[in-house]
C-alpha positions, 0 to 999 in steps of 0.5 A: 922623731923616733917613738922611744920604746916603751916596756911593759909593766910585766918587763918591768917587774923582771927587770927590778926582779933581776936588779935585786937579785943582782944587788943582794948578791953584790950585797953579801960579797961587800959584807964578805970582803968587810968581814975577811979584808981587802987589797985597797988600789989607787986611780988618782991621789985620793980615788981608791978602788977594792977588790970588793969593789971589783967581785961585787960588779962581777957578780951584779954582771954576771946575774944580769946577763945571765937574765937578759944577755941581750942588754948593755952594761955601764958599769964604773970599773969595767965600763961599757960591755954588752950588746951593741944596739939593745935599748937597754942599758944597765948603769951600775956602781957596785960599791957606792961610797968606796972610800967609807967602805975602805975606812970601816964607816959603814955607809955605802951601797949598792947601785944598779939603774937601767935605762931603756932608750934614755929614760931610766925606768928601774932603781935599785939601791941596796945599804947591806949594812942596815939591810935596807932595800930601796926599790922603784919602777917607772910609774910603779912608785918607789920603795923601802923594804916593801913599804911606800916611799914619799917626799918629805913636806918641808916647803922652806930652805931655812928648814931644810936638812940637805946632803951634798958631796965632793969631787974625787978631783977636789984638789984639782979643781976649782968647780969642786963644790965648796962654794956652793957648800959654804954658802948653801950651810948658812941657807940652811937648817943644816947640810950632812956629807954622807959619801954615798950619793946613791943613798943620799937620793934614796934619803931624799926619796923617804924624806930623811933629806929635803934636798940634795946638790953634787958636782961632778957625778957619773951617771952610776951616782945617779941612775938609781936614785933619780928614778927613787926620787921621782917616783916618791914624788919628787923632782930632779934636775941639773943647775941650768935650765936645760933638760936634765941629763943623766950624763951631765955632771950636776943634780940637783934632787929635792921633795920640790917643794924646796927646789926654786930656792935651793937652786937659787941658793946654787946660783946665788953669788 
């Protein structure tokens, strides 16, 4: 078996340096486009997309390359671009919560993970709107405006604030979370539905949530909050017993200490 590459702590540093960057720019361009206005086009019934959405991964493209031309992009409007064959991937969700954006509710954030030989190593989430900005680095920790970040110490369920989201295909299918989401409300303290899956793992990451359960995500809903919750002391699978996977379609991300039970809760029928 291949020895995955390992980057330097130094390549690190560049590589959330060049993250932020790219996320403050996108950054203002969403402000912008708040500000000014926006065209609103449709994927599928209820999947919108903007034009701040579009201008807003231009600009975080365009930053990265300018840095490091040599890496891969996965980006959610445009897709895969790039180099072929380096070990690193940037994975970017340029407007994380369109549909809030769209309706003036001021939740949503700016995403941007990189991945380097399968293991996400950078996180970067961006809310522009309450200029918090989320950081962290593979053994580096995870930040909040420069300030540490660790789990929340809640050990019970019964006590727990949770976050969940839905499906865009939520009319279409039957694995579209509302069973776990009825049945996860009475085990719970409470569960919130935000519209932001990149900033509800940065939640759990500061210990504003305990835990956090979604179906159907992409791997730009989780690049950069995986490595945020992890790195805040956190722990982060799927629904089964396999290894998590990034480009599976199921997470779940708690404090740990509240993990078991909430996946019990999950698989409870």
């Amino acid at each position: 078996m291949q020895t995955p590459y390992r980057p330097s702590s130094e390549d690190r540093s560049s590589f959330l340096a060049t993250a932020i960057r790219a996320a403050e720019s996108a950054g203002s361009v969403l402000l912008e486009h708040a500000r000014s206005g926006f065209r609103i086009d449709y994927k599928a019934a209820i999947n919108l997309v903007t034009d701040a959405d579009r201008g807003a991964e231009e600009s975080i493209v365009a930053t990265i390359l300018s840095a490091h031309p040599s890496h891969r992009i996965l980006a959610e409007e445009r897709g895969e671009a790039g180099a072929k064959d380096s070990p690193y991937r940037w994975i970017i969700d340029p407007l994380d919560g369109t549909t809030n954006f769209a309706h003036g509710f001021p939740f949503y954030s700016v995403s941007i993970g990189l991945e380097c030989d399968g293991e996400c190593i950078v996180g970067v989430v961006l809310d522009p709107v309450r200029r918090e900005l989320f950081t962290a680095v593979l053994g580096q920790g995870a930040y909040l405006n420069g300030e540490r970040l660790s789990v929340s110490p809640i050990d019970e369920l019964e006590r727990s604030l949770l976050v969940t989201g839905f499906a865009y295909n939520i009319r279409d299918t039957a694995d579209n979370n509302l069973d776990h989401f009825s049945r996860i409300s009475l085990r719970a303290q409470a569960v919130r539905r935000t519209g932001s899956a990149a900033l509800d793992l940065c939640y759990v990451a500061s210990g504003r949530f305990d835990g956090y359960w979604e179906v159907k995500l992409s791997p730009w809903d989780m690049a950069a909050g995986i490595v945020m919750v992890r790195e805040a002391g956190g722990v982060v699978s799927g629904f089964g017993k396999a290894r998590f996977s990034l480009y599976g379609h199921e997470l779940v991300a708690t404090n740990g200490r509240i993990h078991r039970q909430l996946l019990d809760a999950i698989h409870q029928r």
